[in-house]
N, C-alpha and C positions, 0 to 999 in steps of 0.2 A: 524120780523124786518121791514119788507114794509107797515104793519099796524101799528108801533109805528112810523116811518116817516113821512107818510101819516099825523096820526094825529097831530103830531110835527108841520109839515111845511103848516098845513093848517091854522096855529093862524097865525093871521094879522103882530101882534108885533114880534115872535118869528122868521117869514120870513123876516120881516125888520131889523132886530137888527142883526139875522144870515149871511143875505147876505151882510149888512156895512161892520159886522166887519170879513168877509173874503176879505172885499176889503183893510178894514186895515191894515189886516197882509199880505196881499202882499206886499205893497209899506212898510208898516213896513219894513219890511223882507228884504228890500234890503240894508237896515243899519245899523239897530241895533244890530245884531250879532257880528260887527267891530267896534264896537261904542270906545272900550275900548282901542282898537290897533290905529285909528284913531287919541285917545288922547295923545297916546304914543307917536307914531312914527310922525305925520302928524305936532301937533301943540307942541311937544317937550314937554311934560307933565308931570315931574318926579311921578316917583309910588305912592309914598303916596298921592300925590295931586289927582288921579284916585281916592283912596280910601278914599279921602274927597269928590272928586265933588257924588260919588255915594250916603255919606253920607248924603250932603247938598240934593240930590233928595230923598232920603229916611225922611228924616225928614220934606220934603214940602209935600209929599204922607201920612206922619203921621198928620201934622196938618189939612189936609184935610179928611182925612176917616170919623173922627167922624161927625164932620158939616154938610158934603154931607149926611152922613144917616139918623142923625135928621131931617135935611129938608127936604130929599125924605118923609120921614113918615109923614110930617106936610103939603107942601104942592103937593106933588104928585113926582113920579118917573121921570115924561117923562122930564117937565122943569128943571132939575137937570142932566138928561142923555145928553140935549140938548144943555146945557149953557156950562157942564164941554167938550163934545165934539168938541163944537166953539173955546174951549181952545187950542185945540192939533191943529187947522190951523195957530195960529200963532207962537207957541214957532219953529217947527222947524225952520222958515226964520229967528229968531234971532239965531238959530244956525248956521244956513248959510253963516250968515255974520261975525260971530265970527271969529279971525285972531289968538287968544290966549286962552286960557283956562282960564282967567277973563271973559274973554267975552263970555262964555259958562252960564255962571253961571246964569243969567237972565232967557234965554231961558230953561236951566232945571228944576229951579224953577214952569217956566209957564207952562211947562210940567206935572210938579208933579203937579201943582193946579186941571187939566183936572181926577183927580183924585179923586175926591169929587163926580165923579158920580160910580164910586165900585160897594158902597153897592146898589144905587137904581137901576144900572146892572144886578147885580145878585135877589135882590126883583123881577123887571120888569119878569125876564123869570122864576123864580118861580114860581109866581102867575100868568103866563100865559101856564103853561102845566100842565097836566091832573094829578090831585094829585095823583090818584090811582098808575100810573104807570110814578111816579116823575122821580125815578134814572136812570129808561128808557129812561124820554124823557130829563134829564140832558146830557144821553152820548149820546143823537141821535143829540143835538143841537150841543155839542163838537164835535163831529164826522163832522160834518157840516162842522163847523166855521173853525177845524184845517185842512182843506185839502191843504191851500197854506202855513201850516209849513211843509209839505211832501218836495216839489220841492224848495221853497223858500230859503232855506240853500245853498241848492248844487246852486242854478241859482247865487246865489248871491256873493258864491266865485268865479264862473265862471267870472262875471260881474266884482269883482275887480281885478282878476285877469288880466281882458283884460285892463280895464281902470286904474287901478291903487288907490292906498287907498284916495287919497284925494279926487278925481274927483270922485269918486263912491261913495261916503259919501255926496259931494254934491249935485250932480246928482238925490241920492235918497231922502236926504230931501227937493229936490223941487218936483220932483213927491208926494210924500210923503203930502206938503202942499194941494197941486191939490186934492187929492185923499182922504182928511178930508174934505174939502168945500163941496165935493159931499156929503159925511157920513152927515154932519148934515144936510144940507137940506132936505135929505130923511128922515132921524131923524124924524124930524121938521113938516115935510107933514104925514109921515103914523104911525109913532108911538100912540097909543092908553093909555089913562091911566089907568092903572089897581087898585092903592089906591082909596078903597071905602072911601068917604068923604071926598077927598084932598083939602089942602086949608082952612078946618072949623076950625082949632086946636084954642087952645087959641093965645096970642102972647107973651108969655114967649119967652125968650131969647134962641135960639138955641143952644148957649152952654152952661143949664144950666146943674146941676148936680145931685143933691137930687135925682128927679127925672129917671132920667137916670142910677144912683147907684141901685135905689131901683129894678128897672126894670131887669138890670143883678143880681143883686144878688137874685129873684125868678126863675131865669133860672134852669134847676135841674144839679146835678153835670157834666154832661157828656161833658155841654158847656163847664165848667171850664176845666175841663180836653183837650177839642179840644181845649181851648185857650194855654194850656199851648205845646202842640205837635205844635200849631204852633208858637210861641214861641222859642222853641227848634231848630225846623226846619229853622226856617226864619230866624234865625242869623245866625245858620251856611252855609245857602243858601248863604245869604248875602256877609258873609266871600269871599265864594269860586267863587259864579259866576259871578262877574265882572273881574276877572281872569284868567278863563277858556281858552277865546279864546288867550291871549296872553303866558299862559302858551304850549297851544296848536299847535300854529307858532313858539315860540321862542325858547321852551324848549323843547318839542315834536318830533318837526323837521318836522309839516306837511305843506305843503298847504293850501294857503285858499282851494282852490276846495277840498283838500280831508275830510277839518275838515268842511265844506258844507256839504260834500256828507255823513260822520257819524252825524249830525243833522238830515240829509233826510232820514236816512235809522232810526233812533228811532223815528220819529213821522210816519213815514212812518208804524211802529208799533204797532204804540201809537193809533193813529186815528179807524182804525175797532174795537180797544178796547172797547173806549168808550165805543159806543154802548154796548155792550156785556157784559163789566163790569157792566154799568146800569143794564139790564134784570139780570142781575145774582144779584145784590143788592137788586132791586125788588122783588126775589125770596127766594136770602139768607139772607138777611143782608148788611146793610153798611158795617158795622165792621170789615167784612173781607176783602172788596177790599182795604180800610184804612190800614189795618196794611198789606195786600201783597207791596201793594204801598209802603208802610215807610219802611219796609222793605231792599226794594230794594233802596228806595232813596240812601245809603253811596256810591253806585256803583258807581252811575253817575261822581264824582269827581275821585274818587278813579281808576276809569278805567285808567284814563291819566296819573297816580303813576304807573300805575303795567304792563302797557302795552307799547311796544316801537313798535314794529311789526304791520304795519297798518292792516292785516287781522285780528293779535287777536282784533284790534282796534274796528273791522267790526264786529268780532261777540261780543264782549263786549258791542257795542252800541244797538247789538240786545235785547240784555236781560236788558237794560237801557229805550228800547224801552216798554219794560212789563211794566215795575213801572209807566213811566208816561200814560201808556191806562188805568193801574188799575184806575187811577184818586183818590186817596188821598191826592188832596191839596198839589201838588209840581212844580216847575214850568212848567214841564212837561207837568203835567197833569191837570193845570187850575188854577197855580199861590199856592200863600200861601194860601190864603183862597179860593181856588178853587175843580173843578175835581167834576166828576158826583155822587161819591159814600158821600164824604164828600160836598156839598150845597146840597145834596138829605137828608143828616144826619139833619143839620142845620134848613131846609125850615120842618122837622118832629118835630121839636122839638117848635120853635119859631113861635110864631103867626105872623100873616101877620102885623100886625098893629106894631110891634116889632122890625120885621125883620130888616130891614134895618138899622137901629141905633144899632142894637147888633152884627150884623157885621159891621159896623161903628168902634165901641168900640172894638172887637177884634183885627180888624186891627191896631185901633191907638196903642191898647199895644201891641201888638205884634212889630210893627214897635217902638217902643220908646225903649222895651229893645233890640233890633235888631239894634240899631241903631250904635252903637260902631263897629258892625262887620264887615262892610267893610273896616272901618279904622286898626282894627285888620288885617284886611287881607291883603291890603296894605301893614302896619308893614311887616307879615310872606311871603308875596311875596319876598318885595324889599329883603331879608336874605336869605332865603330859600326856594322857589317856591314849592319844593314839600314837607316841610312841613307845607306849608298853606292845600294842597289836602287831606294830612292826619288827623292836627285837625278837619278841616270842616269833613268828613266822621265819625271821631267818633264820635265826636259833634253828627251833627245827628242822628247818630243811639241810640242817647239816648230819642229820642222821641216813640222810640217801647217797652220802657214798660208800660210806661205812658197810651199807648195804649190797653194792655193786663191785667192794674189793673181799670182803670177807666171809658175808653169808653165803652158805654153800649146804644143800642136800644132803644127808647123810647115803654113802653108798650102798647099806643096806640098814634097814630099819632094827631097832634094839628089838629083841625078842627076850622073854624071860619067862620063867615059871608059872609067874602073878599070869599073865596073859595068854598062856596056854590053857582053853577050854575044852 
């Protein structure tokens, strides 16, 4: 483990990109967890309108993944990481000053735009660790990057509980602004570009199509099949986890600090996974941390269904805590198209020059037919709370077989120019 570290955090890019975005998710973290109770309670936001403005950021995150991936692959990663980054300093201050939830709307838009650098996110630290021992150095960078999701939960119900939901939400997205200014200037100064030839492509039209069809459709079956598990997954994510925390206070009957301190204790799980998950991937297969992962993902919703009792709470979040360290692409474990064992699958399969536009393109379908599910869930909240916990969990546990007839190993890993050091 101290030698796949070591080699991890001795690339230039991989220590610049890791230690941002743990400044990220701190000052993230002091907000967005409450983002949804916030809307509720603070600026009087009826339910369904939550489960539109979630929609209205999900569909600006869709029109953006493809575009941002085409151009990382045309003219390079880093100006694409850097521009979408400069993006996230200014929506939160229009959040800030937002009085109603009209007035939110802008600023999550600009949010969602900061989105368009995804795919060259995930390309950049691909192509910047050691292919042999990829899924390795995926959960050593994860491992890294989620240690302020450990404490960040629990500090930050602490925080509104002392200050209160309004003041804590604004509070954090002025820190929050502060604390992206610094991320892109470092960006900016030490990030290195890793696309061989960036910059040279033709000037065809970045959202053209032929092209870009032909491209996924030589991919071999296993992509189609991880498109469709996320897919599956990501609508019913969708559904349930804008949700969560006010199912969590209102219906649950807990605490901010106590439903903090069950986020802190599953990443607080989740995190030495990684790691581990990686080297075990490396050893065994993808496939298998993928489907332990999806597996367990119905848990996560369903725990807040079946538990009332904060301790069973405690240890149910433990074993919430497995699914997202296995890292199969949940939000857990490194978002929809995330997590060590799945972008180690993807980055085996997809040439470098590829990459980034075919996660582009999954993202964008996956988020388009996803896109209905938060409004759905809205719907199944404002009626019945805990039968939105329950669709969402069967829903996705329909992405495990998906997993068990189609996802399949590549029989030798893509090799390419970009990757020969």
């Amino acid at each position: 483990m101290a030698s796949i570290l070591r080699e991890v955090f001795s690339n230039r890019n991989i220590l610049a990109i890791g230690s941002t975005n743990m400044l990220y998710q701190v000052f993230n973290g002091l907000w967005e967890l409450w983002w949804s109770l916030y809307l509720l309670e603070e600026l009087k936001t009826p339910v369904l309108i939550v489960g539109m403005l979630a929609a209205i950021q999900n569909t600006s995150q869709i029109l953006f993944q493809l575009p941002g991936g085409i151009i990382a692959d045309r003219i390079g990663r880093k100006k694409v990481i850097v521009f979408g980054t400069a993006l996230r300093t200014i929506a939160p201050l229009l959040m800030f000053f937002a009085k109603s939830w009209q007035m939110v709307v802008p600023g999550l838009i600009l949010n969602s735009m900061s989105s368009l650098y995804g795919p060259a996110f995930n390309a950049i630290i691909s192509e910047s660790l050691p292919k042999e021992r990829r899924g390795s150095a995926f959960g050593a960078y994860r491992m890294f990057t989620s240690v302020p999701q450990i404490f960040m939960p629990v500090v930050s119900g602490y925080y509104f509980d002392m200050f209160g939901l309004g003041r804590a939400v604004r509070y954090g997205l002025l820190m929050f602004t502060g604390a992206m200014i610094v991320v892109t200037i470092v960006r900016a100064i030490v990030i290195k570009e890793t696309l061989v030839n960036s910059g040279t492509g033709k000037t065809e039209s970045p959202l053209m199509g032929k092209d870009l069809w032909k491209t996924f459709r030589n991919q071999p079956r296993t992509i189609y099949a991880m498109l469709g598990v996320a897919v599956v997954g990501g609508f019913a994510m969708r559904m349930t986890w804008t949700f969560l925390t006010p199912y969590a206070i209102n219906v649950a009957g807990l605490t901010k600090t106590q439903y903090g301190m069950l986020q802190s204790l599953a990443m607080g799980i989740s995190v030495p996974l990684y790691l581990i998950s990686g080297m075990i991937a490396d050893r065994f297969g993808r496939v298998p941390m993928i489907l332990l992962a999806r597996g367990l993902g119905p848990f996560d919703s369903l725990s807040l269904y079946l538990f009332k009792d904060y301790n069973q709470l405690l240890m149910a979040y433990g074993v919430i805590g497995v699914a997202g360290g296995l890292g199969g692409g949940r939000l857990r474990g490194g978002g929809y198209m995330g997590g060590p064992a799945w972008q180690a699958l993807i980055a085996d399969i997809v040439p470098s020059k590829d990459r980034a536009k075919i996660m582009g393109l999954m993202g964008t379908i996956s988020g388009v037919i996803g896109l209905p599910g938060s409004l759905i869930g809205g719907y199944l909240y404002d009626r019945d709370p805990s039968k939105l916990l329950l669709v969402g969990s069967i829903l996705e546990a329909l992405s495990i077989p998906i997993i068990l007839l189609f996802v399949r190993e590549p029989k030798a890993s893509v090799v390419d120019a970009s990757e020969i050091r």
